[in-house]
C-alpha positions in Angstrom: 0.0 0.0 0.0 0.4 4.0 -0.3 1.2 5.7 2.5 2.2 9.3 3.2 5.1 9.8 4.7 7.5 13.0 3.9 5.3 14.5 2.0 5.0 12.0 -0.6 3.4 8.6 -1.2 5.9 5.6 0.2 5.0 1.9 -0.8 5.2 -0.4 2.3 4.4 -4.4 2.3 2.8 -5.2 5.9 2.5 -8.7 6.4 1.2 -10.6 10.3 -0.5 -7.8 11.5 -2.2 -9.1 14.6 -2.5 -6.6 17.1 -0.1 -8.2 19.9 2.4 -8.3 17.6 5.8 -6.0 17.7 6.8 -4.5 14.6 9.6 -5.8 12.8 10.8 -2.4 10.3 12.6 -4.3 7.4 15.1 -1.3 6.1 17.3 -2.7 3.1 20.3 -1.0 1.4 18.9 0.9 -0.7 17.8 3.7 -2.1 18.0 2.4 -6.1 17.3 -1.2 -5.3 14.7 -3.1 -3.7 14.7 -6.7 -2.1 10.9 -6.9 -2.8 11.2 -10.2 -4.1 12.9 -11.6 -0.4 9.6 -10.8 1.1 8.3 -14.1 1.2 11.2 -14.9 3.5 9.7 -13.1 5.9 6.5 -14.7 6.0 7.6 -17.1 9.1 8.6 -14.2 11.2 5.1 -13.6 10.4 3.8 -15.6 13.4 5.6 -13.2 15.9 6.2 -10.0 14.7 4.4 -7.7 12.2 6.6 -7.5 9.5 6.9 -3.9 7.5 8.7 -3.8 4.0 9.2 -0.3 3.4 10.0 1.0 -0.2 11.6 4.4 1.0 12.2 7.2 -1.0 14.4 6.5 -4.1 13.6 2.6 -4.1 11.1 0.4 -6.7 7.6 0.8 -6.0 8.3 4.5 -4.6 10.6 5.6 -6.8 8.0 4.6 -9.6 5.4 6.6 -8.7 7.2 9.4 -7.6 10.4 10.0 -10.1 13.5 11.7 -9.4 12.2 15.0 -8.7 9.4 13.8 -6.5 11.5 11.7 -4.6 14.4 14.0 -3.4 17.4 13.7 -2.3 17.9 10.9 0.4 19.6 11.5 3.7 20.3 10.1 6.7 18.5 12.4 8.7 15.5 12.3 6.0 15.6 8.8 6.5 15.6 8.8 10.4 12.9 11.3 10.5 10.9 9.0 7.6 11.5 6.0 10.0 9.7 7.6 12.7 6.8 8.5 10.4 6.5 4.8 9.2 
């Protein structure tokens, strides 16, 4: 799904998303990549954690709908503060 978060629309994959569960914030290496694909092994942490694939700015699925432009220039402190957001 689309989410706002920096003032654009960030894709993030949330998978075991029972209530009890802590959230486990899946950050690859990116920006300019993604690890999409690895998703599915995630799906046993499933049973204990609520798992949250973030696309962040610059990376597949956000960078698609956003471009260059309206992606921005990453940062580490962009990314810290995006972290929060998410």
């Amino acid at each position: 799904m689309y989410v706002p978060i920096g003032g654009i629309e960030q894709y993030l994959e949330i998978g075991g998303d029972a209530p009890d569960h802590p959230v486990l914030l899946y950050l690859h290496g990116g920006p300019g990549g993604t690890s999409l694909p690895a998703v599915i092994s995630w799906k046993p942490w499933e049973e204990y954690f609520t798992v949250v694939h973030w696309d962040q700015r610059g990376s597949c699925r956000t960078f698609l709908k956003n471009g260059v432009d309206g992606c921005g220039r990453l940062t580490i402190e962009r990314m810290a503060a995006h972290g929060i957001e998410v």
